[in-house]
N, C-alpha and C positions, 0 to 999 in steps of 0.2 A: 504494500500500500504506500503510494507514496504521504510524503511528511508534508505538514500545513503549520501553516503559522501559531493557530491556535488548536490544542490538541482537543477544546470541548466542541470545536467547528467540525465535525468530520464529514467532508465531502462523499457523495455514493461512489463505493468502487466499481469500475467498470462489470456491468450484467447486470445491478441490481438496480430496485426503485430508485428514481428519483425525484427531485420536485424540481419543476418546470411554472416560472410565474410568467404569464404572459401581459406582459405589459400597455400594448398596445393592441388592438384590434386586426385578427388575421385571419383569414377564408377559414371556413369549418371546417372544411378537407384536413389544414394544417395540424389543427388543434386536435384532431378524432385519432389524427396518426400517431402524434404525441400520447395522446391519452391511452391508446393501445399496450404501449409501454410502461410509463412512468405516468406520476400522478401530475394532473396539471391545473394553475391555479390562473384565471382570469381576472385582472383588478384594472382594468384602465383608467384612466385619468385621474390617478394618484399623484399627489404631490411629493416633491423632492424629497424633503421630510419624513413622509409618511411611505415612502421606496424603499429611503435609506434604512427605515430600521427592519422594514419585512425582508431587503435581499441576502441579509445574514441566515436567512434557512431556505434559498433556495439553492440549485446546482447549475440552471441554468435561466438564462432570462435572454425575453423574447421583446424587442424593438423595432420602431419603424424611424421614423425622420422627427418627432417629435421631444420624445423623454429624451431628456440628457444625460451619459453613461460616463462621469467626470472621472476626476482622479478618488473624490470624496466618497462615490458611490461603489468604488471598488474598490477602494479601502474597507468599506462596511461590508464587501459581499465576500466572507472568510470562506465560506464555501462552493464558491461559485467554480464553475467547467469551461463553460462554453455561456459567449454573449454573441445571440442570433439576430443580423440588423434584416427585416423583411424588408430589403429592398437593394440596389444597386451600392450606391457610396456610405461610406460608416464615418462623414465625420460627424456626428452625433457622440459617436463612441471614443474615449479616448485610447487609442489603441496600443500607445507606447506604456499606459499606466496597465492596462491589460497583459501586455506584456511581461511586466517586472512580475505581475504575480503570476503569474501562470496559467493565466486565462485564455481559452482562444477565440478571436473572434472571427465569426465566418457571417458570412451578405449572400444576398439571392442576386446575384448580378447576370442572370439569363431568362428570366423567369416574367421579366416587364418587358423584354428588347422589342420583341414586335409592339406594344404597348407604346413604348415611348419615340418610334418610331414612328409609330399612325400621328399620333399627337404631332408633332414636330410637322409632319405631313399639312395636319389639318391645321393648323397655325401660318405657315406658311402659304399655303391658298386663301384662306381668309385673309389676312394683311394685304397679299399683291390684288385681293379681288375686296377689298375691302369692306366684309362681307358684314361685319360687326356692325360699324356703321350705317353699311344701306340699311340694315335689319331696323336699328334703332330709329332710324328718318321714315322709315315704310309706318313704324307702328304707330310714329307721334302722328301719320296724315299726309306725310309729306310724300311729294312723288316726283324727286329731283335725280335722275337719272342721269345727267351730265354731272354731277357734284361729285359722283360714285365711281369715276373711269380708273380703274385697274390696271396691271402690266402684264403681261402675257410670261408662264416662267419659259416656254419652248426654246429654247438658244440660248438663255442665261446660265452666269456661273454660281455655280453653289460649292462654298467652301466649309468643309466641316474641319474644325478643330476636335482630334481626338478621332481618329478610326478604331476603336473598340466595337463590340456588338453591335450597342446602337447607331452609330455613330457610320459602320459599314449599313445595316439595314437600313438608314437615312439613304444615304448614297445611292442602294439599287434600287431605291422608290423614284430618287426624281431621278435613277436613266430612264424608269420608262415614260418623264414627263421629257424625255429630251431635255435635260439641261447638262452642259459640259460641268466633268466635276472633281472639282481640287481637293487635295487633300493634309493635314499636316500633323505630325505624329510622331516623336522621337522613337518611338519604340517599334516603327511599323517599316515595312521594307521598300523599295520602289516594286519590285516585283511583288510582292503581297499587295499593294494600293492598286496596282493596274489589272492586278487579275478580277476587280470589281470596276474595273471603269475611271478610277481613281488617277490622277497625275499627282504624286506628293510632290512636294514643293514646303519650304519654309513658311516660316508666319507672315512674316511681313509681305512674301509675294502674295500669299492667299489672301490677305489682307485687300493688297491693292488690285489684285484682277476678278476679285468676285462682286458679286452684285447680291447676292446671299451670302450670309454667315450665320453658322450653327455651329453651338459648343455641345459637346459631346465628352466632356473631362471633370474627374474627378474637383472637387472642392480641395484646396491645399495652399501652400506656401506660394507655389510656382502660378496656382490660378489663378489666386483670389485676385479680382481686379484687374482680370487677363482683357476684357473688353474696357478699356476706359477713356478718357478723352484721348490722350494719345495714339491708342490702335482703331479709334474714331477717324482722327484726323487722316489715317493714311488708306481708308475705305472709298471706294468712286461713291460720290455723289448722289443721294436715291438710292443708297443700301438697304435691305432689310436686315434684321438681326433678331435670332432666335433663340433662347436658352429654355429648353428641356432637362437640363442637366440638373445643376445644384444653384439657389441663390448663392448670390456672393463673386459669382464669375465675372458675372455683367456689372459695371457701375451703372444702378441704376438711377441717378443724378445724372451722370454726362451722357446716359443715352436720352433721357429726356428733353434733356437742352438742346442736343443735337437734332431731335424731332422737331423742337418746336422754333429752332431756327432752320430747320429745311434741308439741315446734311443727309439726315438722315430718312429716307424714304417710308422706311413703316419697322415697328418690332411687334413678334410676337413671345410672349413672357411666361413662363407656368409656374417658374419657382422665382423665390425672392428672397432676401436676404434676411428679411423678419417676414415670419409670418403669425399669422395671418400681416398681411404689407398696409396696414391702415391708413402709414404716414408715408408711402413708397411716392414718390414725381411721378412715375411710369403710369398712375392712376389718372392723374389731369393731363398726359401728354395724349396729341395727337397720334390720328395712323397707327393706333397699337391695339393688340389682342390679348387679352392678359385672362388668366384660368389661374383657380384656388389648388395649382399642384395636383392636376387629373393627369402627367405622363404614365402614371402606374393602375389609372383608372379605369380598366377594364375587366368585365366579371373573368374572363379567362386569365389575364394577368395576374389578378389574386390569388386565386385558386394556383397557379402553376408558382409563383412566390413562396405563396403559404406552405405546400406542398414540397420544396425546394427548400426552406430555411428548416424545416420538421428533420426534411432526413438528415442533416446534415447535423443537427443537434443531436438526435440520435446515436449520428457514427460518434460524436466526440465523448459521449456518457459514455458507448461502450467501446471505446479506447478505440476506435479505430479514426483513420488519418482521415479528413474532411472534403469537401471536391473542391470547397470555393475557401477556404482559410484564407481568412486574411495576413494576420502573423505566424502560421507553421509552416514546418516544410510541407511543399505541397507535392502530392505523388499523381500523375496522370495512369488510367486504367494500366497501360503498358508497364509503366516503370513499379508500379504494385506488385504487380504481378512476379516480378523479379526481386526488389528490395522487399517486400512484405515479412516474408520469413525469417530475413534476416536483422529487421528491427529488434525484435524482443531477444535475439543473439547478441548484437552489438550491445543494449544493456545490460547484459547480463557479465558478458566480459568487460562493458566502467564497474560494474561492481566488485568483481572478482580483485581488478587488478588495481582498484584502491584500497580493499580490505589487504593485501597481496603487500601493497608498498606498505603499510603502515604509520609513514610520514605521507604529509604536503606532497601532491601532485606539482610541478611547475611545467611541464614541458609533456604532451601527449600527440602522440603521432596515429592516426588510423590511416591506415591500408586497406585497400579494397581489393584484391583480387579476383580473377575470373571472371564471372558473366555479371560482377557488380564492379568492375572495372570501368565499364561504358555508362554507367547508370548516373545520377544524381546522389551526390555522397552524403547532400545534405542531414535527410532524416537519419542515415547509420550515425551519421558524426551525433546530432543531437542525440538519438538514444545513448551511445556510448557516454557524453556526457552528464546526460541523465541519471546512469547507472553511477559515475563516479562521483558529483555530486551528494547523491541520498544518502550517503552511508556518512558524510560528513556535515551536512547541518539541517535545522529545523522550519525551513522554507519548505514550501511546496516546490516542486522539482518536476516538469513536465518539458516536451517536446517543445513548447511555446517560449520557455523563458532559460532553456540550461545555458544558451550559447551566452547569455547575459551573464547569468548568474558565473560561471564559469571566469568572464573574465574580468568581473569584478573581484575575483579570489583571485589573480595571478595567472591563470592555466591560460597558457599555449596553446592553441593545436594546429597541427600539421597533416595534410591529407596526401594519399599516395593513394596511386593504381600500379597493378601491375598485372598482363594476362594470366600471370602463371599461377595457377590456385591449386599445382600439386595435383593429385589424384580426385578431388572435389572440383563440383561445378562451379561453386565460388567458398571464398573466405575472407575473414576481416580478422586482423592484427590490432591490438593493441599494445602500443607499448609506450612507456613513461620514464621520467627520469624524475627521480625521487631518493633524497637523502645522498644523492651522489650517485645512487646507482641507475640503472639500465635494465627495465622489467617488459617484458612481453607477452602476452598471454594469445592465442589464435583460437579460433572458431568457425566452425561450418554447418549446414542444415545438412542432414540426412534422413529423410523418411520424412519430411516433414516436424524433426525435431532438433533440437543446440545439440552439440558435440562438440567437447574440447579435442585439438589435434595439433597443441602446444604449449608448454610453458617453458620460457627461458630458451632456455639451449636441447631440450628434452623432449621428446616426439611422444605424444598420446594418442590414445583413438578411446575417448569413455565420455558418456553421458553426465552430466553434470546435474547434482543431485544440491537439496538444500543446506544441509547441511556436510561439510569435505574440511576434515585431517590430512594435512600435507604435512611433512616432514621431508628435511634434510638428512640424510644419515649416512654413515661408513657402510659401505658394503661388506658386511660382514656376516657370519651368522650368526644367527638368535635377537639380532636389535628389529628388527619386523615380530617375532616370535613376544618377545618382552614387550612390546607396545600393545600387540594383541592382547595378551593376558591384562595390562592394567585396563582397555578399556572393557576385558568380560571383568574382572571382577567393577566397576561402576556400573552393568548393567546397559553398556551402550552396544548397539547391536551395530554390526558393519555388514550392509549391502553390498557392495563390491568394492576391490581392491585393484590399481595400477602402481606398477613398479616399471619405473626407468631408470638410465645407469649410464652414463660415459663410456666405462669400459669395466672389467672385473676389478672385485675389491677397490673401485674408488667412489667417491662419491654417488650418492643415486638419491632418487626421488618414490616416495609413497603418497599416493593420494587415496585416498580412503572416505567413499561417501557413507555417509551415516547416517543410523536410523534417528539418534535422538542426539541432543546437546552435549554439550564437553563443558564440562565447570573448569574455570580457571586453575581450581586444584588438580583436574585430573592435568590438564594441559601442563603443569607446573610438574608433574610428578612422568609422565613421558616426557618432559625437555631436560628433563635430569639426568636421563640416561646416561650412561658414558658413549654412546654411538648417533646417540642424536648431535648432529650438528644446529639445527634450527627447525620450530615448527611455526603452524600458521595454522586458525580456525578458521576457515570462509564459509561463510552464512550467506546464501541466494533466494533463500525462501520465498522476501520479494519479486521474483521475476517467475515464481510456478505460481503466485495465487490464481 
């Protein structure tokens, strides 16, 4: 089980019930799925106060774009798993304070794409056909027909910042309105942008050669205010401007201005940087289309969110890896499929080979060889220092926060690949340097189960049990014979026995898994031997519950 800050806080171990508060309102589908499982508790529109003292008995808590998930409120949540955002972006969430404890948060970020795609669609045609308007002139009486003249989008450019889901689904909507269409994206390729129609190109060109502009990007450091009089000024003339994304993108002051002195031709608006936007300019500006944040508003959308944030709660209760994490390593179907087995290996050898060192870790090396060679080394390296961590402090210790936790202690690590895993399909090395010395331990799957098939300098092939008696000793006889004997008269039963050696009569190694504990006196009373050189008691118990 791993360790938590508070030992009266105890989070559900992976299999069992847990509590699920759902904070905000999410399709029935999500909540029946949850409930299937784990107990679940529906409270919306609870105040900060009133979160904060009920998240200390939940496991996992469930959000949309509203409640706020600060540093405050996950401080209070001592037993929280998994914070689930129903929707695309998590900055609601604080994700770095999630982090340090050990929380993981995962978002529905496919689950609205067609959603907020339509929207974005339908905003866009309303603006250039200025549909808002005529509606509102029709219904006062009036029947000004010329007042209402529109642009045609057939041959214009539309440039999206941000080719992610939506962002690509925006894009193959208006090829089939015919409009030429730019694209801008650090993370996205020329040939990945053209295989949708896409020409990428920087900001500032998209800027200057579109005649549309739609943000499609997270809310952050890099965006906030990514639209402002500045990236105004270098827009043609009778631009429209669109955010479906997150308030806070758009300056919605300097696009106001900009409308109401004629730069700018029309925006259409769905989020805003306070909402409900009481006090927003974008209210009294001309040629705009503004919606109370409907991109996610359709009953399929819901449903497929709701649906999508459930399971993904689920995987994390029962310890499995997430599809959409936002802070873990994240594993795609294929790379599971290969790393998966080997997860609960890798922590099992950081535990070994920090109970193994007995001092301070400073310096940790994993190796991957074989067919985890080519893989993503990420999640091995975090379990491994998951496993070395736990055995040394009283922090919660998960896949989400070890690589932190880790190098706020000092600890190193170093990764390697190498093809060669020996007669195994694959294998993971750990090894450390501690107290001066140079420790190693290796491991591999077989049959679907851990297998030690190294320690140090000493070739193994044995299953690794909870509890394992190692010693150092003379190759001699009767010092294996005299060990045995003290643990039968304590009444400790020995399941199987490995013995390795250099060469005859020098040095050799016994690892001994057992059935029950070893008191410090017995341990005290075999290192006495005159044949024992060193022994060691490794406790794995945590990695069979």
């Amino acid at each position: 089980m791993t360790a938590i800050a508070d030992p009266a806080a105890v989070a559900a171990a992976p299999g069992s019930t847990a509590r699920i508060l759902v904070a905000e309102s999410i399709a029935p589908e999500g909540r029946a799925e949850l409930r299937a499982h784990h107990d679940v508790d529906v409270r919306t529109g609870l105040a900060s106060d009133e979160l904060k003292t009920l998240i200390a008995d939940y496991d996992a808590l469930v959000v949309r774009s509203q409640v706020q998930v600060d540093a405050d409120l996950i401080a209070a949540a001592r037993r929280l798993q998994v914070i689930g955002r129903a929707g695309v972006g998590v900055d609601n969430v604080d994700v770095e304070a999630a982090t340090r404890a050990g929380i993981t948060v995962v978002n529905a970020p496919t689950g609205n794409t067609i959603a907020a795609a339509e929207h974005t669609m339908a905003l866009l045609l309303a603006v250039a056909r200025r549909v808002a308007a005529a509606d509102a002139s029709l219904r006062s009486g009036e029947w000004a027909r010329s007042r209402y003249q529109g642009v045609q989008l057939r041959g214009r450019t539309l440039g999206v910042i941000g080719l992610g889901k939506i962002g690509m689904a925006v894009a193959e909507r208006a090829r089939g309105l015919e409009m030429t269409l730019l694209g801008s994206d650090p993370y996205v390729t020329a040939e990945q942008a053209a295989l949708r129609g896409v020409e990428l190109v920087d900001l500032e060109t998209l800027l200057a050669r579109s005649d549309v502009v739609t943000v499609h990007v997270p809310l952050g450091r890099s965006t906030a205010g990514l639209i402002d009089a500045a990236a105004i000024a270098k827009m043609r003339p009778g631009a429209i401007v669109l955010n479906v994304a997150r308030g806070g993108i758009v300056d919605e002051a300097a696009v106001a201005e900009a409308l109401r002195e004629g730069r700018l031709g029309g925006a259409g608006i769905d989020v805003f940087e306070h909402e409900p936007p009481s006090e927003s300019p974008l209210l009294e500006a001309p040629n705009t289309v503004v919606t109370p944040h409907l991109g996610a508003s359709t009953a399929e959308a819901q449903v497929a969110v709701s649906e999508e944030i459930a399971e993904q709660i689920l995987d994390v209760l029962a310890g499995r890896p997430a599809r959409y994490a936002v802070n873990a390593p994240l594993l795609t179907p294929e790379a599971a499929r290969t790393i998966g087995p080997y997860v609960p290996l890798a922590e099992l050898l950081g535990r070994f080979i920090a109970q193994f060192a007995r001092t301070g870790i400073g310096r940790l090396t994993v190796e991957l060889a074989g067919e985890l060679a080519e893989t993503d080394a990420a999640p091995v390296v975090a379990a491994v220092l998951r496993g070395v961590l736990e055995t040394g402090t009283t922090e919660r210790v998960n896949l989400v926060n070890a690589a932190i936790l880790a190098k706020a202690r000092g600890i190193s690590v170093t990764e390697r690949r190498t093809p060669d895993a020996g007669h195994a399909g694959g294998a993971v090395t750990v090894s450390a340097t501690a107290g001066g010395q140079r420790l190693a331990v290796a491991g591999t799957v077989a049959a679907g189960a851990p297998r030690l098939i190294r320690l140090g300098d000493y070739r193994l092939d044995m299953a690794p049990t909870e509890i394992m008696l190692i010693t150092r000793h003379h190759d001699r006889p009767g010092t294996i014979g005299r060990s045995g004997q003290l643990l039968g008269r304590a009444d400790v039963n020995i399941s199987s026995m490995h013995l390795a050696r250099s060469a005859p009569r020098a040095d050799a190694l016994m690892i001994l898994a057992l059935d029950d504990d070893v008191s410090p006196d017995l341990e005290a009373a075999i290192r006495a031997d005159e044949g024992v050189l060193d022994l060691w008691t490794i406790r794995l118990g945590a990695a069979h519950r």
